[in-house]
N, C-alpha and C positions, 0 to 999 in steps of 0.2 A: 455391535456398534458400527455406522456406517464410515463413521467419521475421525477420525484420531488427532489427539494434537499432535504437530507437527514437531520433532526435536528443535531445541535452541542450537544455531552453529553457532555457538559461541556461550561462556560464561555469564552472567547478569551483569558481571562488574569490567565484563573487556570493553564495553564502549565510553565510560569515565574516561575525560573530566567530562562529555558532552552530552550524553544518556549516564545516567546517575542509576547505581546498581537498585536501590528501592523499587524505584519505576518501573526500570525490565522486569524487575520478578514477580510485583503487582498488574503489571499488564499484559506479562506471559503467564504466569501460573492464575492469574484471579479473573483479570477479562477473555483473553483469548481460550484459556478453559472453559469460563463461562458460555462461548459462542457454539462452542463443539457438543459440547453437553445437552444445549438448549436447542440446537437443529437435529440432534438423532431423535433428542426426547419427539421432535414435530414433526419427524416424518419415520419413524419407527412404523414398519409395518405397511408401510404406503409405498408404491411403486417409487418413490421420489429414491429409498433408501439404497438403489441401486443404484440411482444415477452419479457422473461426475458433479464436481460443482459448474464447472462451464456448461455442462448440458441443463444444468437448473435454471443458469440463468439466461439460456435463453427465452423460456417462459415465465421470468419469474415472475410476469405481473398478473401470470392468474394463481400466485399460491398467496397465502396468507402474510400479511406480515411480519411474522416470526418465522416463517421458515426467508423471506427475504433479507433481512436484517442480521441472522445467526448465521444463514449463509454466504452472506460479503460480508461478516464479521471474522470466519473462519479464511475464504482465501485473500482477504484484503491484510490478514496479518501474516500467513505462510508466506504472503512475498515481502512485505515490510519487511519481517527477519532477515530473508536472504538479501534480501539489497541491501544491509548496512554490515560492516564488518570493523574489527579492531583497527585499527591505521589506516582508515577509507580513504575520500575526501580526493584532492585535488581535483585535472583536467583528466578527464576521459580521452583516449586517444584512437587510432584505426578508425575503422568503419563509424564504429557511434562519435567519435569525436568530430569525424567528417560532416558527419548526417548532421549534427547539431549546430555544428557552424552554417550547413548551408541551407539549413530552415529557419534557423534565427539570428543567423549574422555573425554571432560569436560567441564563447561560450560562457560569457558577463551578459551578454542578452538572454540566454536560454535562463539563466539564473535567476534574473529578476524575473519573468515571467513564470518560472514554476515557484517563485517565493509568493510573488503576488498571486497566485490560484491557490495558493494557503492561507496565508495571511488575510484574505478578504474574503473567506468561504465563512461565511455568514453562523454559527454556532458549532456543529461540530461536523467531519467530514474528512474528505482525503483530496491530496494534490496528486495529480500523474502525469506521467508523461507514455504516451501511447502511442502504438503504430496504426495508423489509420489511415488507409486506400494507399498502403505504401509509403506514405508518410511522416514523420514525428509530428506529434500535437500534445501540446499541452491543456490540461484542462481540470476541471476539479467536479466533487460530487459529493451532496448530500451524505450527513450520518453513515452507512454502511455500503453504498451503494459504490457502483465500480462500473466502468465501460463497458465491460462484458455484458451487461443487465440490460432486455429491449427496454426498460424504463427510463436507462440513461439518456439523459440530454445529449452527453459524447459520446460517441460511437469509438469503440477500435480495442485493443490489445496490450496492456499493459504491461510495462518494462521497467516504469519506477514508482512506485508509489511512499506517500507520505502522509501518515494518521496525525490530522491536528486537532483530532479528540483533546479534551484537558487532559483526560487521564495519561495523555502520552509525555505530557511535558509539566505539570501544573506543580509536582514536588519541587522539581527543581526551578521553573522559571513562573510560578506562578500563573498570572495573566499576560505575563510576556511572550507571546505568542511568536514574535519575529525573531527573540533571544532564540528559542527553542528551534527556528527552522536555520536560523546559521551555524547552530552544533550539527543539525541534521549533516546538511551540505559537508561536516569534516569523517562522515563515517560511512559516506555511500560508498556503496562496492560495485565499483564500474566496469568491474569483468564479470559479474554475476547477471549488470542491465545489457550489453555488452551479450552475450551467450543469449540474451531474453529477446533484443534484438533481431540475430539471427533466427531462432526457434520463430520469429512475428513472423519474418520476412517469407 
């Protein structure tokens, strides 16, 4: 197998009251499985099964749609995981708390703009925040798709990312879409985008 799921850093139920323990374990063990499963199953035995996922996707728009979709479904959730932690949340501080005040003024402006690239991403999809030509942008992308991909509309290096798939929040906040991204906001882990940062730069 080319591909593994990735360990959970954390329990199902350490991100409650904000990520509700059903969810993580439905969307770690049942989708995020599913994506891993369903990208070796499509490129098993194909020169593909050697490659990273970043080297996939810089070609990804001449493979098939199953191997594009399974595979921004696999590293779009390995870094989800790692960006959220048990007692997340607050202001990011150093280097990213700099960077972010001085590309978008302050760090109540960077917020409403990565809420709004969530919040108004049209059915399902992911919000980021990325390093590109040296500097922070925000931006959002269809169902599985992620910067990394020549098919993105936004170019650049991802440092935060946020799945506003239903399945990410739809247990606990239903159709409340903007409920679900202000829990996000209390469990991001700011030294983990913070180290993601650095490794961009």
């Amino acid at each position: 197998m080319a591909f593994t799921l990735n360990k959970l850093p954390y329990d199902y139920k350490a991100l409650e009251p904000h990520i509700d323990a059903m969810t993580m374990e439905i969307h770690y063990s049942k989708h995020h499985q599913a994506y891993v499963t369903n990208l070796n199953n499509a490129i098993a035995g194909k020169p593909e099964d050697s490659m990273s996922l970043e080297d996939l996707f810089k070609n990804i728009s001449k493979q098939p749609p199953v191997v594009r979709n399974n595979a921004g479904g696999v590293y779009n959730h390995n870094l989800y995981w790692d960006v959220m932690k048990p007692n997340g949340g607050g202001e990011p501080t150093g280097k990213l708390g700099d960077a972010i005040k001085s590309t978008f003024g302050s760090f109540a402006d960077f917020k409403t703009n990565f809420s709004n690239a969530g919040a108004t991403r049209f059915g399902s999809g992911w919000a980021w925040l990325c390093v590109s030509g040296g500097k922070l942008a925000v931006c959002s992308t269809p169902n599985q798709d992620n910067p990394l991909m020549d098919v993105s509309e936004c170019k650049g290096t991802p440092i935060l990312g946020m799945d506003v798939w239903e399945h990410a929040y739809y247990l606990k906040c239903q159709n409340r879409r903007p409920e679900y991204i202000t829990n996000f906001f209390n469990v991001i882990n700011w030294d983990e985008v913070a180290k993601r940062l650095d490794n961009a730069k």
